[in-house]
MIROKOL-70348 format. One record per residue (C-alpha): residue number from 0; residue in one letter; x, y, z. Coordinates in Angstrom, 2 decimals, always signed. Layout:
residues N
+-----+--------+---------+---------+---------+
: num : residu :       x :       y :       z :
+-----+--------+---------+---------+---------+
: NUM :      A :       X :       Y :       Z :
...
+-----+--------+---------+---------+---------+
END
This chain:
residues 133
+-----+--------+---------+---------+---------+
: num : residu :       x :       y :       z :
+-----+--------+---------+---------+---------+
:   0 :      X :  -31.60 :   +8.21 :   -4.63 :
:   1 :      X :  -32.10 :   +8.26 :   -8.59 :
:   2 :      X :  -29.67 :  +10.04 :  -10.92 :
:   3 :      X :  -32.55 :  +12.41 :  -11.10 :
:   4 :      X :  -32.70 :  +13.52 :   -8.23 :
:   5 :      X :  -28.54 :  +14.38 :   -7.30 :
:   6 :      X :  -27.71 :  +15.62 :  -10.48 :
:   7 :      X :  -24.63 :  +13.04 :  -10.57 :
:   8 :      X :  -24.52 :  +10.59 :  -13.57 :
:   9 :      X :  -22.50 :   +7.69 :  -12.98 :
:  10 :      X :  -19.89 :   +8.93 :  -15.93 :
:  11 :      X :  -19.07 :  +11.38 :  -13.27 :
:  12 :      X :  -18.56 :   +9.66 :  -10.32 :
:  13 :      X :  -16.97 :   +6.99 :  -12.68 :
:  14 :      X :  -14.12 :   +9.62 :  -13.77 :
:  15 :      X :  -13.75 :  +10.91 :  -10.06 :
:  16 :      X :  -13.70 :   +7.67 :   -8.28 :
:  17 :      X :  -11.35 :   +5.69 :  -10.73 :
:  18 :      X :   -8.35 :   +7.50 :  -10.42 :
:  19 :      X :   -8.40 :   +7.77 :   -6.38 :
:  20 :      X :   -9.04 :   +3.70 :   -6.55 :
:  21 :      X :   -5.93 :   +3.88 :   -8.70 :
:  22 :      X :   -3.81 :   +5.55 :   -5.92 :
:  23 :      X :   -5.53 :   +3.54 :   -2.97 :
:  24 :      X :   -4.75 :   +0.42 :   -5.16 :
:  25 :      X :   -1.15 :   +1.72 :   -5.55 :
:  26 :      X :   +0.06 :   +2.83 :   -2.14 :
:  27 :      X :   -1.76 :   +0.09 :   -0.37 :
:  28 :      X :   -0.44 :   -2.54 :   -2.54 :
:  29 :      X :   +1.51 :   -5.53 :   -0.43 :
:  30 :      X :   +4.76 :   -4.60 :   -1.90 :
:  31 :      X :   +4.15 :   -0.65 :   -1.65 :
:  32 :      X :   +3.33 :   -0.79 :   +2.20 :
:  33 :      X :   +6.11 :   -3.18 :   +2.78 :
:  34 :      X :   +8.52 :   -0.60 :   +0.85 :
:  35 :      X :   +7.40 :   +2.64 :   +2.63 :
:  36 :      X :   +7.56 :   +1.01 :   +5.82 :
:  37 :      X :  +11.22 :   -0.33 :   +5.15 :
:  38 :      X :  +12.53 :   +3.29 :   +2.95 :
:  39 :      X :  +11.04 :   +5.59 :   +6.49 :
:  40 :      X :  +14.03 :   +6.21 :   +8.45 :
:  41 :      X :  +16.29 :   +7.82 :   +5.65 :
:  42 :      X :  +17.65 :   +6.55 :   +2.40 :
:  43 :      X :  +18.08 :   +2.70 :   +2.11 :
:  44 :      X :  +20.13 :   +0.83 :   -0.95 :
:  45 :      X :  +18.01 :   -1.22 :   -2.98 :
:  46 :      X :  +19.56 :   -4.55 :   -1.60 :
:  47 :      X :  +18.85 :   -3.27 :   +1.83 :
:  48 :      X :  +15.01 :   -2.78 :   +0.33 :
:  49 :      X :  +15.19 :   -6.19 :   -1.10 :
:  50 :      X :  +16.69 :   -8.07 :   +2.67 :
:  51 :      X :  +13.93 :   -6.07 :   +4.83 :
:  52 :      X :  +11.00 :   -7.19 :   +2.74 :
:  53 :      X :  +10.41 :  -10.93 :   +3.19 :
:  54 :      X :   +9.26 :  -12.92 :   -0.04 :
:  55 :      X :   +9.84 :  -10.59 :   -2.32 :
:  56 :      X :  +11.52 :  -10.67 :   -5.81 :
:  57 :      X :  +14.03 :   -8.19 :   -7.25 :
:  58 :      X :  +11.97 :   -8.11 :   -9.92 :
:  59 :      X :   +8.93 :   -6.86 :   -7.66 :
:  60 :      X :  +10.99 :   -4.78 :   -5.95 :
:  61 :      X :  +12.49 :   -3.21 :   -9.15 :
:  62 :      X :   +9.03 :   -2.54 :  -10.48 :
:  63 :      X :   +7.20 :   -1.44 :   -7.51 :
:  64 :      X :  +10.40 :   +1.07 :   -6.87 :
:  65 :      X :   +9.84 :   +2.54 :  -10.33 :
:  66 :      X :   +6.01 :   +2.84 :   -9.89 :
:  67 :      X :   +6.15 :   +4.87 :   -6.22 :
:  68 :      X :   +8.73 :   +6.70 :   -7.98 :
:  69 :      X :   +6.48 :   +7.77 :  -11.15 :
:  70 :      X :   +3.78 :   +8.20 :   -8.19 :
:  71 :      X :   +6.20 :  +10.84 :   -6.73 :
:  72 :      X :   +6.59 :   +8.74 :   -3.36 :
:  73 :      X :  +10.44 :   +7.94 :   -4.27 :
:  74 :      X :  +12.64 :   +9.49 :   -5.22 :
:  75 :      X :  +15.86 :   +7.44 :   -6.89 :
:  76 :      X :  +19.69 :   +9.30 :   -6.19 :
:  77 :      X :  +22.25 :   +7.35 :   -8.12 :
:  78 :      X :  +25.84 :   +8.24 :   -7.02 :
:  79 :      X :  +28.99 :   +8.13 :   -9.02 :
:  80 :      X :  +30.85 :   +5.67 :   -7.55 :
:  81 :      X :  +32.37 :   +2.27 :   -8.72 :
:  82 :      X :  +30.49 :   +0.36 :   -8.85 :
:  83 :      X :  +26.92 :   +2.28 :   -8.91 :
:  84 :      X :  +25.32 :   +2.89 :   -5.33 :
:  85 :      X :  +21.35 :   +3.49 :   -5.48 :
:  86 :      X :  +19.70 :   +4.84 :   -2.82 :
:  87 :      X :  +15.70 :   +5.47 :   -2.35 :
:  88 :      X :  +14.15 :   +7.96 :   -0.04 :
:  89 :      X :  +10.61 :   +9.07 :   +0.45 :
:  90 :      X :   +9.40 :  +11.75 :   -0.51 :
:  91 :      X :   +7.31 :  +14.26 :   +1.83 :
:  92 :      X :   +3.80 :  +12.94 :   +0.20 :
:  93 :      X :   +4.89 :   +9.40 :   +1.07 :
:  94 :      X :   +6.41 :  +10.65 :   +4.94 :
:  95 :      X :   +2.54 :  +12.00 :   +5.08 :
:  96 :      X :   +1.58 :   +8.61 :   +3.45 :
:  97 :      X :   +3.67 :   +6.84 :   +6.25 :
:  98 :      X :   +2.66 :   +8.51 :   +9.18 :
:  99 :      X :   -1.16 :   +7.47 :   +7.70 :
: 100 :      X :   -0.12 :   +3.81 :   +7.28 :
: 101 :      X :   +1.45 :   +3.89 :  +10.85 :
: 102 :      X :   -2.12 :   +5.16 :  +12.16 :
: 103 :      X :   -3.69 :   +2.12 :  +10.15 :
: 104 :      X :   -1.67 :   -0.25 :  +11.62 :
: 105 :      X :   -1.98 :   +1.01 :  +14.95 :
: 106 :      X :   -5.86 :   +0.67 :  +14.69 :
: 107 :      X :   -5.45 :   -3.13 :  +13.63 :
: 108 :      X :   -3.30 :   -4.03 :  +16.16 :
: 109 :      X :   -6.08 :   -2.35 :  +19.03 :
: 110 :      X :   -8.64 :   -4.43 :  +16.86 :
: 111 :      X :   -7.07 :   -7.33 :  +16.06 :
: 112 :      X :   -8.39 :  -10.14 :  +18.93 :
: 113 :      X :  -12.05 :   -8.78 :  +18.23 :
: 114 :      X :  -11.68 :   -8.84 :  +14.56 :
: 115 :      X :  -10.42 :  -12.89 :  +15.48 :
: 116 :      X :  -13.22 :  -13.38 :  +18.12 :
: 117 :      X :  -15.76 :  -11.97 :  +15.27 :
: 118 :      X :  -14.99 :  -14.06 :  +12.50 :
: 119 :      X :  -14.76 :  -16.97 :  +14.52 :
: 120 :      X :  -18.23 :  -16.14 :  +15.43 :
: 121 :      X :  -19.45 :  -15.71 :  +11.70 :
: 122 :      X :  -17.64 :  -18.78 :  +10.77 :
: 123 :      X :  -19.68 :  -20.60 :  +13.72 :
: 124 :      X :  -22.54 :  -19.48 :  +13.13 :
: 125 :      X :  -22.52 :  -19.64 :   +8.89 :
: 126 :      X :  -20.52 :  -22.90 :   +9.02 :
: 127 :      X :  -23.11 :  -24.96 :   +7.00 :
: 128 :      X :  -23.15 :  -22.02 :   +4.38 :
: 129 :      X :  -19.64 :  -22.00 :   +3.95 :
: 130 :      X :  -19.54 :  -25.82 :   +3.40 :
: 131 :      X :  -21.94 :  -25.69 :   +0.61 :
: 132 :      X :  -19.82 :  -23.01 :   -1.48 :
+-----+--------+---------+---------+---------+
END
């Protein structure tokens, strides 16, 4: 369908569909996932954080905490003790977020041997293709 025809120019779909790719690309970033998953069952310290989630570095961690946080999906309590303790929780958009995530993952693991079998399949079947790349 033509411009024309739906009334739509592509400046306004642009301006609608880049800030949603934004949040997709935000809370289903590696790191994000990994720290929703781990901060779901109550408040967690960020060396807890950084011991749950394999491979990552405190540096990550540190900025992917700040970013869910300026996303509103953390929030960030720091108590007055000696020294410091930090604690994240979710927030109720990211216990909405989780219970999502949890669907998504329960959907790949019903999937996952036919996803295998199918790409094993493609790869059979487009195996001179992918040679000449």
């Amino acid at each position: 369908m033509s411009q024309r025809n739906t009334g739509v120019t592509s400046q306004v779909v642009n301006a609608h569909a880049c800030p949603v790719r934004e949040v997709l690309d935000r809370v289903a970033g590696k790191w994000s996932v990994q720290i929703l998953v781990a901060a779901a069952h109550g408040p967690i310290r960020f060396t807890e954080l950084e011991r749950s989630i394999d491979g990552i570095s405190r540096r990550m961690l540190t900025l992917t905490l700040r970013n869910l946080e300026r996303d509103g999906l953390v929030t960030r309590t720091v108590h007055p003790t000696v020294p410091p303790r930090v604690e994240y929780e979710l927030t109720s958009m990211a216990r909405e977020l989780y219970a999502t995530l949890l669907s998504l993952t329960e959907w790949a693991e019903r999937h996952r041997v036919t996803i295998a079998e199918a790409r094993a399949a493609y790869d059979a079947e487009h195996a001179p293709e992918l040679l000449d790349v």
